[in-house]
Backbone as numpy.savetxt, mean C-alpha at the origin, in Angstrom:
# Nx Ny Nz CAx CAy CAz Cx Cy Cz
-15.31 -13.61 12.84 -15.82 -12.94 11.65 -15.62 -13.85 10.43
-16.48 -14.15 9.75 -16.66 -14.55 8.44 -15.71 -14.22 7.26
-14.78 -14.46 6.75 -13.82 -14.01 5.90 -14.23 -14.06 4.43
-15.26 -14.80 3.76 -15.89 -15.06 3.07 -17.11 -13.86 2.75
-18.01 -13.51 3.90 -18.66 -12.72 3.69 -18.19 -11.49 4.15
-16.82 -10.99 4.57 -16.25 -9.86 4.35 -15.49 -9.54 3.32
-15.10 -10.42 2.64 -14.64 -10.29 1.40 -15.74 -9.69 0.00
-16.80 -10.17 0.56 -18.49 -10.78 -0.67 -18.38 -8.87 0.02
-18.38 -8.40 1.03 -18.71 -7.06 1.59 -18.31 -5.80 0.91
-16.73 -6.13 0.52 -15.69 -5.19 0.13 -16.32 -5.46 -1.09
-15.64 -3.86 -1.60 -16.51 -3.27 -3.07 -15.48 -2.28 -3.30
-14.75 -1.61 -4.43 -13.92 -0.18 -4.66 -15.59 0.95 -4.48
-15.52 1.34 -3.22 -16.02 2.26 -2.92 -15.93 3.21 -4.01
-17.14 4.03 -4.32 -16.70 5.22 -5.09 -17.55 6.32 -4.64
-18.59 6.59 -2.99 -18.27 7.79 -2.65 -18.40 7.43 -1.54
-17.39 8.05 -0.69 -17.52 7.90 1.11 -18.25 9.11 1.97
-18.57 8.39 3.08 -19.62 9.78 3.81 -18.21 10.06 4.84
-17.93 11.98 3.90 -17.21 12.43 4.30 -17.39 13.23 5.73
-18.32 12.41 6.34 -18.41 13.14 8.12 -18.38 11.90 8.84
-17.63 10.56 8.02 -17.18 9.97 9.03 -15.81 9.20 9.20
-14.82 9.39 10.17 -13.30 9.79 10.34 -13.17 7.99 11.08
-12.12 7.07 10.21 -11.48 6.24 11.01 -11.20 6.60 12.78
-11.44 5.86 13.51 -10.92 6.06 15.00 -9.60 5.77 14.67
-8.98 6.23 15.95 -7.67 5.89 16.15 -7.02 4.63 15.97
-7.99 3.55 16.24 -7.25 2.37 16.52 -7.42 1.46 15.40
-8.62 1.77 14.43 -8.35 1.59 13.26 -7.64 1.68 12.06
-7.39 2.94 12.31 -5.99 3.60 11.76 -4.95 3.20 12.22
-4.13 2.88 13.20 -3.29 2.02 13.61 -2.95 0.27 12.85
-4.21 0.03 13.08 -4.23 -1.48 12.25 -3.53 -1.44 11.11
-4.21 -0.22 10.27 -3.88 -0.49 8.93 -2.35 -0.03 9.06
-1.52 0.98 9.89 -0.12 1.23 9.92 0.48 -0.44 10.23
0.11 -1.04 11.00 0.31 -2.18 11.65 0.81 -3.34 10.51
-0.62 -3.19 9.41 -0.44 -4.33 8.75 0.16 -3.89 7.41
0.33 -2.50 6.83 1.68 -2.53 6.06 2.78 -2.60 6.70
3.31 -2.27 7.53 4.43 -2.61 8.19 4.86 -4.55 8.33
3.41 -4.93 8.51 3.63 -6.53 8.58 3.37 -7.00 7.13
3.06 -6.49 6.11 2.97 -6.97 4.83 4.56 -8.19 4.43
4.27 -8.93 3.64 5.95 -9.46 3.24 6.02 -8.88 1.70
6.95 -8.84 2.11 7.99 -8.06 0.64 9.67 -8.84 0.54
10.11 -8.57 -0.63 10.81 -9.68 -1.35 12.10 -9.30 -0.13
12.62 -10.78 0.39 13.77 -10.31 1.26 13.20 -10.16 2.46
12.45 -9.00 2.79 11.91 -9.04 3.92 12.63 -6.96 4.34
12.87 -6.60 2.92 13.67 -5.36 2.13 13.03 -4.54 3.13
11.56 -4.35 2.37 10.80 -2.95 2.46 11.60 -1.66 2.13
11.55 -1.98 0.77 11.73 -0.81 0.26 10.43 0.17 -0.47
9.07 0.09 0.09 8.12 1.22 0.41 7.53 1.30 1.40
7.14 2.54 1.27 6.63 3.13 2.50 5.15 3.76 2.03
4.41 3.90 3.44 3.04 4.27 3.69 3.27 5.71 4.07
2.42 6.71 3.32 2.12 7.93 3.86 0.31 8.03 3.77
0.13 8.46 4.96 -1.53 8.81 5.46 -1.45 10.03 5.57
-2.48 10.30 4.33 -2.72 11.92 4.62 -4.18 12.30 5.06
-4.76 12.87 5.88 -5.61 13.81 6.45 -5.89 14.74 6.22
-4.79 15.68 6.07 -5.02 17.09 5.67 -6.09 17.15 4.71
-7.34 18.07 4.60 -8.35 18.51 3.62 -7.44 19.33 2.35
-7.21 20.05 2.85 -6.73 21.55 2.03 -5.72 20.66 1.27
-4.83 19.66 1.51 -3.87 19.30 1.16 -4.39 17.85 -0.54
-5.41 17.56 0.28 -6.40 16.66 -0.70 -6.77 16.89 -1.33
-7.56 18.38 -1.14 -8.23 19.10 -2.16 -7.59 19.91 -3.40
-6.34 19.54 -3.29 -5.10 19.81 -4.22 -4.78 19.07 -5.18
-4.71 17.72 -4.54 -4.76 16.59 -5.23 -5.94 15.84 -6.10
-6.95 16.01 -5.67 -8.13 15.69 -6.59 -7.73 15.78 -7.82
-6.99 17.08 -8.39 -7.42 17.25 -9.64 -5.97 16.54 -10.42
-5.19 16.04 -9.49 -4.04 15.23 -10.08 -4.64 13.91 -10.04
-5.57 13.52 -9.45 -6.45 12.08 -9.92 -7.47 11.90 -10.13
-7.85 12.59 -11.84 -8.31 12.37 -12.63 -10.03 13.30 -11.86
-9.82 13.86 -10.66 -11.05 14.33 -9.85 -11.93 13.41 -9.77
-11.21 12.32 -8.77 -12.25 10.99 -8.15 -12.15 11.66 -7.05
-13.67 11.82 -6.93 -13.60 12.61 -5.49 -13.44 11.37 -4.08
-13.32 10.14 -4.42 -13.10 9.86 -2.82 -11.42 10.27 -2.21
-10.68 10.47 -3.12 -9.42 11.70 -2.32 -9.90 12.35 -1.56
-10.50 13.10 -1.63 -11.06 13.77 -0.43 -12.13 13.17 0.52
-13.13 12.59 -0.10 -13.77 12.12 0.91 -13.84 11.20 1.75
-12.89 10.71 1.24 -12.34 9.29 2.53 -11.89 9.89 3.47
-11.87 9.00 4.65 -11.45 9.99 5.60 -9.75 9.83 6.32
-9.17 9.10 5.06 -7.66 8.90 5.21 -7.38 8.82 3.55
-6.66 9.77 2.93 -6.18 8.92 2.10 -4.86 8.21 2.07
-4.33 6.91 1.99 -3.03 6.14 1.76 -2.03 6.09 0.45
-1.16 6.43 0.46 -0.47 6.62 -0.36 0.67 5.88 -0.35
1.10 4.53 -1.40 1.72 3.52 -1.02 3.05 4.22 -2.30
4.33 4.21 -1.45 5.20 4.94 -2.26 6.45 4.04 -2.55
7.44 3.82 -3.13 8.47 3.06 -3.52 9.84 4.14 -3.04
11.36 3.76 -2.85 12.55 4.41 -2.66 12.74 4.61 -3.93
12.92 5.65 -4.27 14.00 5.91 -5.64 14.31 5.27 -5.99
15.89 4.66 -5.41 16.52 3.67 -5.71 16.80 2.63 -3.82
17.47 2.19 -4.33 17.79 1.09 -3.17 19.47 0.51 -3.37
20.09 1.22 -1.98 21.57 1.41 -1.86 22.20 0.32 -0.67
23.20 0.46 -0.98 23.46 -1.28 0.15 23.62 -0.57 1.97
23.39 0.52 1.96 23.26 0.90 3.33 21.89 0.26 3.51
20.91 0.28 2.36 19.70 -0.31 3.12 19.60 -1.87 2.91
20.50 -2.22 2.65 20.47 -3.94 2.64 21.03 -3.96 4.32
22.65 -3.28 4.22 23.27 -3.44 5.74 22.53 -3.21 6.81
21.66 -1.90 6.71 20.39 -1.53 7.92 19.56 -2.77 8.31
19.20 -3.12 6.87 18.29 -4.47 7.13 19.27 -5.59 8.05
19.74 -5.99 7.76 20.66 -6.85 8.15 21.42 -6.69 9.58
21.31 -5.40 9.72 22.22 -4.95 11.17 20.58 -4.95 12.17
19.22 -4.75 11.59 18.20 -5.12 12.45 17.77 -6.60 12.51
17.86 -7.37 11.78 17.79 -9.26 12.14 18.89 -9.47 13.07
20.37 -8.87 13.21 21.17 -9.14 13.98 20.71 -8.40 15.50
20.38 -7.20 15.29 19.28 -6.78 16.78 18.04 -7.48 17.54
17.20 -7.88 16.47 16.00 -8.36 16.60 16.37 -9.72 17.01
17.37 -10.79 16.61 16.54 -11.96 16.71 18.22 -12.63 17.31
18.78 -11.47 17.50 20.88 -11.97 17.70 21.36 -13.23 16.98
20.88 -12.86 15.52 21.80 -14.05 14.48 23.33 -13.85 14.61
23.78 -14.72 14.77 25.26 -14.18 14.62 26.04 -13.58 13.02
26.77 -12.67 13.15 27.31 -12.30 11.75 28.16 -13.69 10.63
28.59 -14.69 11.04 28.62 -15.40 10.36 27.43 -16.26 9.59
26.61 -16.43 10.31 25.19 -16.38 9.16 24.62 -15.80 7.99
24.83 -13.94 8.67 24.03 -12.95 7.87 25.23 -12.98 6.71
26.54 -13.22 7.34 27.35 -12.35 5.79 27.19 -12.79 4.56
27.15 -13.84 4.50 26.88 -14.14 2.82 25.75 -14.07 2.17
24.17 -13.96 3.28 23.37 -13.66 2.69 23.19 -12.03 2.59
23.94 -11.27 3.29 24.24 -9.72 3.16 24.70 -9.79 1.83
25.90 -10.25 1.44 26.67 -9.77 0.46 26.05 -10.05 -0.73
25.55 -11.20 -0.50 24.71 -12.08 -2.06 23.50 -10.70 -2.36
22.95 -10.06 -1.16 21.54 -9.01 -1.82 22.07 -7.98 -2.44
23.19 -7.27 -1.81 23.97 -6.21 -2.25 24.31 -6.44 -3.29
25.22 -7.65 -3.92 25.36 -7.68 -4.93 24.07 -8.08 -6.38
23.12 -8.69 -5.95 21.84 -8.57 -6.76 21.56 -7.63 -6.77
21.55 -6.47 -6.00 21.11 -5.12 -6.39 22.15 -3.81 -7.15
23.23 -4.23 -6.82 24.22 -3.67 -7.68 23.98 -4.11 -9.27
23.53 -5.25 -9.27 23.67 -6.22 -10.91 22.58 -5.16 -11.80
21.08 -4.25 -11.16 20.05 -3.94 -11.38 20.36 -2.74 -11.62
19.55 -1.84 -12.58 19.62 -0.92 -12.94 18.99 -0.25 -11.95
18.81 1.37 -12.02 17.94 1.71 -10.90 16.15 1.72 -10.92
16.31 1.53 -12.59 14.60 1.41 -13.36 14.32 -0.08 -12.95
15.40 -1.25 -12.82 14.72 -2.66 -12.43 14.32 -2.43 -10.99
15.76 -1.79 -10.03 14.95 -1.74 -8.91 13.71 -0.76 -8.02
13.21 -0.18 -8.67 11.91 0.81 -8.88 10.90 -0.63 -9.32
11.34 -1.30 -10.36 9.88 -1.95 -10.99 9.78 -2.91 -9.77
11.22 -3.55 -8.61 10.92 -4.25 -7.86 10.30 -4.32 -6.63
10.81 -2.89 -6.92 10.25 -2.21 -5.32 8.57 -2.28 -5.58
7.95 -1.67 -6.74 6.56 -1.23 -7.05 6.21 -3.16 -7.17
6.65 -3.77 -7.26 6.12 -5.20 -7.09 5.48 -5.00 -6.03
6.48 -5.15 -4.74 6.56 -4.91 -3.45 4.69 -4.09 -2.99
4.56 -3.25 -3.19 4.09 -2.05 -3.60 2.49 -3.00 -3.25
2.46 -3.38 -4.17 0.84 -4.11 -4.80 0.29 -5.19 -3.94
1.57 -5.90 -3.52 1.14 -6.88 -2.47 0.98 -6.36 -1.75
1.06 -5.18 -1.18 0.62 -4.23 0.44 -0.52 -3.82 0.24
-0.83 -3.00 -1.13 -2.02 -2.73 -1.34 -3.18 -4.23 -1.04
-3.10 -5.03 -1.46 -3.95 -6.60 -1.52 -3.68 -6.83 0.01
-2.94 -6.65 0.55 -2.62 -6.93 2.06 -4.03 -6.12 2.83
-3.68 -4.25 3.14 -4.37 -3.76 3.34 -6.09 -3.74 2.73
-6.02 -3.81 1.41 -7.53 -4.37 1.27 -8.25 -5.13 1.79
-7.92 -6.22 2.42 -8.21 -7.53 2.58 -8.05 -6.88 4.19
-7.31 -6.41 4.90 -7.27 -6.08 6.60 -8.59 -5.12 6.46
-8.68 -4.27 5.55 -9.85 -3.00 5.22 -11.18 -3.74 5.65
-11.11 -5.42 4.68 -12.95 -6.08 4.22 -12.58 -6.81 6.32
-11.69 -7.07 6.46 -12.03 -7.68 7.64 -12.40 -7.08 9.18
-11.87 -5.53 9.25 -11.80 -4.46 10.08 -13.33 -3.44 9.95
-14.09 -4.48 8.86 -15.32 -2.96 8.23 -14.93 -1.57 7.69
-14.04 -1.67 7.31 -13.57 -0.17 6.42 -13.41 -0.81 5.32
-14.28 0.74 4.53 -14.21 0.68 3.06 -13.18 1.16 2.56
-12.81 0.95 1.19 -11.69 1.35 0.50 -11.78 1.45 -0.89
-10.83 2.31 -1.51 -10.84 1.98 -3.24 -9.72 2.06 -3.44
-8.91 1.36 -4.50 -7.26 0.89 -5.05 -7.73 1.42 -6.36
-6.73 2.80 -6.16 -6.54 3.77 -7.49 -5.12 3.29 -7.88
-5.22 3.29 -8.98 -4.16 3.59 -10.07 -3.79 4.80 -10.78
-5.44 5.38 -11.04 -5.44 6.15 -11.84 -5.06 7.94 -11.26
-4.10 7.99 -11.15 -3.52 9.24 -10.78 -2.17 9.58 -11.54
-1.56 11.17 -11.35 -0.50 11.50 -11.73 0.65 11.06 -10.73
1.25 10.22 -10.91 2.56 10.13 -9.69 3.19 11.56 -9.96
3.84 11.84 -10.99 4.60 13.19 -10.77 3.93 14.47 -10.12
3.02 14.66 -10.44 2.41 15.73 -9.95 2.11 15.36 -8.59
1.62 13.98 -8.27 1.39 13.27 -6.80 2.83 13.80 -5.86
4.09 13.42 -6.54 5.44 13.72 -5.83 5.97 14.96 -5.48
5.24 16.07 -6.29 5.77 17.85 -6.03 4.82 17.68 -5.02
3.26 17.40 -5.26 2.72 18.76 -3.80 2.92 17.89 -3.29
3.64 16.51 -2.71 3.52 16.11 -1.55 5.02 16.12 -1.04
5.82 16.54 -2.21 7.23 16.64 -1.71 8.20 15.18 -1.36
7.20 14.55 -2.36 8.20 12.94 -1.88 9.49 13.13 -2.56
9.93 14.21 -3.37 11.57 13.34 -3.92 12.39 14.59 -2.54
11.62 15.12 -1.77 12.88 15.49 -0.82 13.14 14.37 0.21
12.19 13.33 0.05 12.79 11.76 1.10 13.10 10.80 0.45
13.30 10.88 -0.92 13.60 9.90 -1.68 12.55 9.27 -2.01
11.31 9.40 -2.35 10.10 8.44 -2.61 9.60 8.71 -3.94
8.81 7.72 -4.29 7.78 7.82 -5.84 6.75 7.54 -5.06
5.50 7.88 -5.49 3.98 7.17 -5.29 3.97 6.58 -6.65
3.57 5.39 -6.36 3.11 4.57 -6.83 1.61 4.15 -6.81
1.11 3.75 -5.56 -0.45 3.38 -6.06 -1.41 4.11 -4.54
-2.45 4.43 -4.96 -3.46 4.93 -3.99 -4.40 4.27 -3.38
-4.92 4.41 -2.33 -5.99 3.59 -1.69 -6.87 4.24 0.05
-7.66 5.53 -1.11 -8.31 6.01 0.31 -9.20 5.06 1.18
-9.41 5.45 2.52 -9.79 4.07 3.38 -11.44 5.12 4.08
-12.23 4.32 4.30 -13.26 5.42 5.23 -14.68 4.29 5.21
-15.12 5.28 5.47 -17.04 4.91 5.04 -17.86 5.42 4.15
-18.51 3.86 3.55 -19.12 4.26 2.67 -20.47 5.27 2.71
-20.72 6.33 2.05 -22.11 6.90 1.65 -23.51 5.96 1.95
-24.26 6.56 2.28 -25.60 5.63 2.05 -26.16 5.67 0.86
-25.42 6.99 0.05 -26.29 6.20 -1.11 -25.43 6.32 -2.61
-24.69 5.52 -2.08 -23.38 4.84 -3.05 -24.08 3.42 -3.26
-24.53 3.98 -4.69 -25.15 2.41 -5.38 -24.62 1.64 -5.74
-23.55 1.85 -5.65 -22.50 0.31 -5.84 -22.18 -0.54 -4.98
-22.69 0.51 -3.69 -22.44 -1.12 -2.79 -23.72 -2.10 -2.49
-25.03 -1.59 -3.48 -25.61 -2.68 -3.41 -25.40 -4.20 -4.44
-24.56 -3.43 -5.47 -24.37 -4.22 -6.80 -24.15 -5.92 -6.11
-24.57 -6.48 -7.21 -24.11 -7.74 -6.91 -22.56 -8.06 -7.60
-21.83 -8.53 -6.72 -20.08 -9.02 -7.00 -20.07 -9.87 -8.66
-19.33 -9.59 -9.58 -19.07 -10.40 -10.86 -17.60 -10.59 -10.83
-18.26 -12.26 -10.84 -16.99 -13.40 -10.98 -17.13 -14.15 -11.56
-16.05 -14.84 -11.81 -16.24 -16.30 -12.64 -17.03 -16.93 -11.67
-17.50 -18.39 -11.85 -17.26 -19.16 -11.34 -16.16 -20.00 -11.07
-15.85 -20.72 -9.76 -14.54 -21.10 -9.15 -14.29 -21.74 -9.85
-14.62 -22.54 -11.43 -14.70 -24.10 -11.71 -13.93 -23.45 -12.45
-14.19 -22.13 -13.13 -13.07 -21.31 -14.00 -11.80 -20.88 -13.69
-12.16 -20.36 -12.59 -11.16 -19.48 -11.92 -9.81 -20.52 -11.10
-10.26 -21.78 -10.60 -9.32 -22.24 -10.12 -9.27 -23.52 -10.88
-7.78 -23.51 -11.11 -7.36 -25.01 -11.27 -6.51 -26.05 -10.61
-7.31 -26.93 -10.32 -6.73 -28.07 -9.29 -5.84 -29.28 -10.34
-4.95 -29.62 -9.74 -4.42 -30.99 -10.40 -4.40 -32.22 -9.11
């Protein structure tokens, strides 16, 4: 596949034909490749929630701004951040590289102790803004798996996180939403995906030395 002209492909969808549902194994991918996203450390301190539910969407619409592809996508993704970030989840991390790959503990300890203590140094508002770093590169991750897999997508911003966090009940797991990105198929007659793409030219956009 062409990476170039799946990229030229992808567009922020803005209405999907809501009678047609990711397969299974597409949906998988995209669990697949936030999970494989990199994030600072190798932390992951957010998490992916996929919601389906209609009734549950149709709730939410009106907490984002009533862009209707919330509902009409036929997944919406919801890329969320930890509250905060506590050194049980540095040690977790750290006690799975010692599972996964049998580093020995004289390796991990000082790079254990050195994260714990960078995150102790942080307020809990720095580590929220670090986590939501985290956050954006998954979103650009998954976009980019979206243009190469043929699923459409759109990367919202524009929503209420608080109101996003009651009906979905993220502070009983410790989560914020942070950024949105329903996934599906596009409409046939969503005129934006005939638009032509506006960019610089590369001569602008990149600089070589």
């Amino acid at each position: 596949m062409n990476t170039i002209k799946q990229l030229q492909w992808r567009y922020a969808t803005k209405k999907f034909d809501s009678t047609k549902k990711l397969p299974i194994d597409k949906l998988n991918i995209l669990k697949e490749a936030f999970n494989l996203t990199a994030t600072s450390f190798g932390l992951q301190t957010i998490k992916l929630l996929v919601v389906e539910n209609i009734a549950l969407r149709e709730t939410l619409v009106a907490h984002s701004f009533y862009q209707k592809q919330v509902l009409e996508a036929s997944h919406l993704l919801v890329i969320c951040i930890q509250e905060n970030v506590i050194k049980t989840d540095v040690v977790d991390y750290y006690n799975n590289i010692k599972k996964i790959r049998n580093t020995s503990e004289t390796i991990l300890k000082p790079y254990r102790e050195d994260l714990i203590k960078m995150m102790e140094k942080m307020t809990i508002e720095e580590r929220q803004k670090w986590s939501t770093n985290q956050a954006y590169i998954a979103l650009g991750n998954l976009m980019t798996v979206c243009a190469m897999e043929g699923i459409d997508s759109c990367p919202m911003e524009g929503f209420l996180p608080k109101k996003f966090d009651e009906v979905l009940e993220l502070n009983k797991i410790g989560l914020k939403s942070v950024l949105l990105l329903p996934v599906g198929y596009r409409a046939d007659d969503d005129m934006f995906s005939t638009f032509k793409k506006v960019r610089k030219p590369l001569e602008e956009a990149i600089i070589e030395i």
